[in-house]
N, C-alpha and C positions, 0 to 999 in steps of 0.2 A: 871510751868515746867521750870527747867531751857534752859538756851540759847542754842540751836542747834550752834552745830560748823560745821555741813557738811550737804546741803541739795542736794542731785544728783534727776533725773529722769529719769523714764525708760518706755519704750514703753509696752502697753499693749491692750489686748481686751477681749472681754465678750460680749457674744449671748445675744440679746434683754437687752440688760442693757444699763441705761442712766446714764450721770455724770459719769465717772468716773475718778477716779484721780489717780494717780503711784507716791510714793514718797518714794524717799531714806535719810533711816535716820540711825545716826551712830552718835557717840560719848554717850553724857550725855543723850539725849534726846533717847535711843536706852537701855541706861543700866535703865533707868527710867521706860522705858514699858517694858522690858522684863526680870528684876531684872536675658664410651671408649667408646665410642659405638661402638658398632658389627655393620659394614656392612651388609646393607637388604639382608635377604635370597634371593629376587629376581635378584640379582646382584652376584649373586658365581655361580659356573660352575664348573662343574666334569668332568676331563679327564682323559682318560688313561695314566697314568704317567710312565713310565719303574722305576725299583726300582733305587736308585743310587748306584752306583758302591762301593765296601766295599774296604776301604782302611785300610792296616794295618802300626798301630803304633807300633814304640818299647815299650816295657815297660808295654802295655797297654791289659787290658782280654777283650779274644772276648770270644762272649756268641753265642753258636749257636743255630738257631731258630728252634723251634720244627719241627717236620713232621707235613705240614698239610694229613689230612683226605681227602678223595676222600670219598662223598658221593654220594650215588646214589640208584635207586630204592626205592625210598619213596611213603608209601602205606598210603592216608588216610582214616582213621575211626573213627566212633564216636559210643557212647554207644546204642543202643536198647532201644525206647518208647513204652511203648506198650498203645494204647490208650484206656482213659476210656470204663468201660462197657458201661457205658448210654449214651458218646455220642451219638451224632445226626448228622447227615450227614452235608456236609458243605452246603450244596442245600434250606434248613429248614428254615423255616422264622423263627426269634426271636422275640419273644414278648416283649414288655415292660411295665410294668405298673406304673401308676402314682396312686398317693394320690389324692382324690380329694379336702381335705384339706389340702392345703400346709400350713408347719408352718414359712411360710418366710411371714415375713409382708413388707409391702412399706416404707422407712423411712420414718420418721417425720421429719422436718424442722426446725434447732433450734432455740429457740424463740430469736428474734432481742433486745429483752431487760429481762435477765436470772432473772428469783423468785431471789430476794435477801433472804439471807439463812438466816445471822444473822437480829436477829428482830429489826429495828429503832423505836423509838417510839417519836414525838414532838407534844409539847403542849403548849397552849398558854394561858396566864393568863391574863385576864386587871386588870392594878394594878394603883395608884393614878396621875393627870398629863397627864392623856392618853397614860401612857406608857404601855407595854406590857410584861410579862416575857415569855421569850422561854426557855423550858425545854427540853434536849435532852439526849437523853439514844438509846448508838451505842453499847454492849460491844466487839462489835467483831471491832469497830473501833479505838481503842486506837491511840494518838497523832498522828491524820489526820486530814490535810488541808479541812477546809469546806468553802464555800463561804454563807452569807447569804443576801436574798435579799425581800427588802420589799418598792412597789411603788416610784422605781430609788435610793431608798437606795440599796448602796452592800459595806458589807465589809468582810475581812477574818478571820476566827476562826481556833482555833487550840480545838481539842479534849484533854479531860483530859487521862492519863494513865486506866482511869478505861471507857474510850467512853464515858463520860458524857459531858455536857454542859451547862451553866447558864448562863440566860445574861436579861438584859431588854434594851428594842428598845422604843423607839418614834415611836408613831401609827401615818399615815398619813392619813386615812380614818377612816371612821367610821366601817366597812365592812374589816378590815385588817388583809390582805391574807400576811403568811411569807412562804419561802422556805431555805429550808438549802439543797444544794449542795455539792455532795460527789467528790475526784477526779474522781473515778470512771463513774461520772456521774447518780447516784442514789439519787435521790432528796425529801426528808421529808417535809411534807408539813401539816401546820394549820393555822386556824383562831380564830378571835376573834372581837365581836363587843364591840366595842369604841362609845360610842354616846357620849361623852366627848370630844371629837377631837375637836370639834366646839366652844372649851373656849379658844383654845389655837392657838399663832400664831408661827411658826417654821420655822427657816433656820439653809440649814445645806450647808457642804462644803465636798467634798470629792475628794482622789487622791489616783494614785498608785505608790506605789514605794519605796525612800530611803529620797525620796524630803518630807521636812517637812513643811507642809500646816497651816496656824493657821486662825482660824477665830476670829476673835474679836468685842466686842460689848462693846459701850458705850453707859449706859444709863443715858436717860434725862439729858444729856449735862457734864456729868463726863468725868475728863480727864484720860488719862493713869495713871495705878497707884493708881487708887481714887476706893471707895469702887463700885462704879457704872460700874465699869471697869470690863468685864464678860470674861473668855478665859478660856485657858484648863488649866494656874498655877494660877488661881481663879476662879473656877467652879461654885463654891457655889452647891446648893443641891435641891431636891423636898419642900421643906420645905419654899423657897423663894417663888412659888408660891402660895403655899400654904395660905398665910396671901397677896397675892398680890404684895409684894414691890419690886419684878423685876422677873429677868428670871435667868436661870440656867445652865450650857451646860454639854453633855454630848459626850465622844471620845468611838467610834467602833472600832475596829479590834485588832487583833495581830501584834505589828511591828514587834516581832522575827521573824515572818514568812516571807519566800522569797518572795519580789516584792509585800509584803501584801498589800489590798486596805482599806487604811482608813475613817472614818466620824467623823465630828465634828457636833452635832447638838446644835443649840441655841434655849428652849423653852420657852416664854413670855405668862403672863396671856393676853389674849386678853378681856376677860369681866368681871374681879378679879381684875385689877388693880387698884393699889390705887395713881399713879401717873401719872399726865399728861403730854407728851410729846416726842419729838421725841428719837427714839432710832438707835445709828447709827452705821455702821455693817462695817465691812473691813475684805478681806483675804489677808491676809500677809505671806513673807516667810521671813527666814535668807539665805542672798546671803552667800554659804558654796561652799567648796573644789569640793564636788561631783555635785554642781549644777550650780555654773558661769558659763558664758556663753553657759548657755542650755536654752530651752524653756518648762517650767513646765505646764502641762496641768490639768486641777481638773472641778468638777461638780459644779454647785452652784444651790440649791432649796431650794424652799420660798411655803409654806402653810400660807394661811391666811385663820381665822377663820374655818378651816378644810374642806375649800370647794374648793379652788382654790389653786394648786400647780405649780408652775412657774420652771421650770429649766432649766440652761446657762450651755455653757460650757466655760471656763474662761481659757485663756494662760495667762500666766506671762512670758515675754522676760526677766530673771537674765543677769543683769548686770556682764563685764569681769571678773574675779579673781581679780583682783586688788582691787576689793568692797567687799572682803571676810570680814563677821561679819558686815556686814547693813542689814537694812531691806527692803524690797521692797516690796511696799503697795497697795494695790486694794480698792480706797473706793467707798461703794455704788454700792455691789453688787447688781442686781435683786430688786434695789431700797433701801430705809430705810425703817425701822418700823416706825407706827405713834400709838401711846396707848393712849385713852382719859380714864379719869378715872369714875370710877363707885362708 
């Protein structure tokens, strides 16, 4: 590698993890691994007022007020009822009768989680690697936020325009239970056995948000850069372990989506391998505009040989704006891989 021109440090931690180291790197060594209101009526008063005096102007037409009327003798009356034939005296008891079936029924209480109307349907395949394909078919959910979550994996999905969904997961048991989470709260749920889980040993890394988390792996002493060099802009494929001669990663979620929760998994043959030697894991960030001087928090889990799952929860303290375009490095998460060969 070429010379580092700027090495900084920056404070960090990680649940049950041992060793761990925080390095800031930048320059060569940086472009190499990451290529009116009216008065109340209560308040007025009526008094006898005498009229006011009529004053005459020149010029001007007086109108003179009609005769009132002098009434008097008012007689009243109203028209003649003549009451039904068939009344009945006012004295007469009424009867009343009732139905003895009444059609009023007692309401029902509506149910605390409604029949969902449109049909979900998910299904789960095991496919080679111990991965898993989840098939999802919503059509009444077109491009809607799902979360899906499988043994402290969670990441976000977005629905197709037609409610569909495709994806394969990394199986973390043998026995593995997936759920796909609606906003609504309406949750699809399958399984699938994996008895292959147990060739394989996995670490993943996961966070939420706009903060870009990268997990990196160098195997059996490969540097940045080098073909041994395993991350999300050299993935590599199923096919690697396939023949044994390393591991492969694979990224979850939708970034489009708002505050989306992402996963990076790393999967290594554990008893396929055809190379001996340690395999060494780092989560790294780019110290960026939206995340200097904040504190980035992510998951970190580790399966080994498909029986034992470990998981951390990892801060990373970003370094001020000033270190905008470094990296700032977590090595030896939740420990190293070690692969003996077969």
């Amino acid at each position: 590698m070429s010379q580092k021109k700027e090495i900084m440090t920056a404070a960090g931690t990680l649940a049950c993890a041992v060793g761990i180291g925080f390095v800031m790197q930048s320059g060569e060594a940086a472009k190499l691994r990451y290529g009116s209101a009216s008065p109340p009526a209560e308040n007025l008063q009526v008094r006898n007022v005498p009229p006011p005096d009529i004053i005459e102007v020149p010029g001007a037409m007086v109108f003179e007020a009609e005769p009132v009327l002098d009434i008097n003798g008012i007689v009243l009356t109203s028209a003649g009822v003549e009451a039904p034939l068939n009344a009945r005296a006012l004295n007469e008891p009424v009867l009343i009768y009732a139905s003895a079936a009444s059609p009023l029924y007692e309401p029902v209480a509506p149910e605390s989680h409604p029949k969902h109307i449109c049909p979900v349907k998910l299904s789960a395949t095991t496919s080679a690697a111990a991965m898993v394909r989840l098939s999802l078919t919503a059509p009444c959910m077109q491009n809607e936020r799902v979360t899906v979550r499988h043994e402290g994996l969670e990441f976000t999905e977005t629905t197709s325009a037609f409610g569909g969904l495709d994806m394969t997961v990394p199986a973390l048991a043998e026995d593995a239970a997936f759920g796909i989470t609606f906003v609504n709260g309406y949750t699809a749920h399958a399984k699938a056995r994996v008895p292959n889980v147990k060739l394989y040993d996995r670490v993943a890394v996961q966070w939420e948000g706009n903060n870009v988390v990268q997990l990196h792996v160098r195997e059996f002493g490969a540097h940045y850069g080098e073909d041994g060099h395993v991350w999300a802009g050299a993935a590599r494929d199923i096919s690697s372990v396939a023949d044994g001669s390393g591991g492969f990663l694979t990224r979850h979620g939708d970034r489009a989506a708002h505050n989306a929760r992402m996963t990076e998994v790393y999967t290594a043959p554990a008893e396929t391998a055809q190379t001996e030697g340690a395999i060494e894991i780092s989560i790294e960030t780019e110290v960026t505009p939206a995340n200097c001087g904040r504190e980035i928090e992510a998951t970190a889990l580790k399966l080994m040989g498909g029986s034992t799952l470990l998981t951390g929860t990892v801060s990373l303290y970003v370094p001020g704006c000033s270190t905008v375009g470094n990296f700032l490095v977590l090595n030896n998460p939740l420990e190293d891989l070690t692969v003996a060969a077969n």
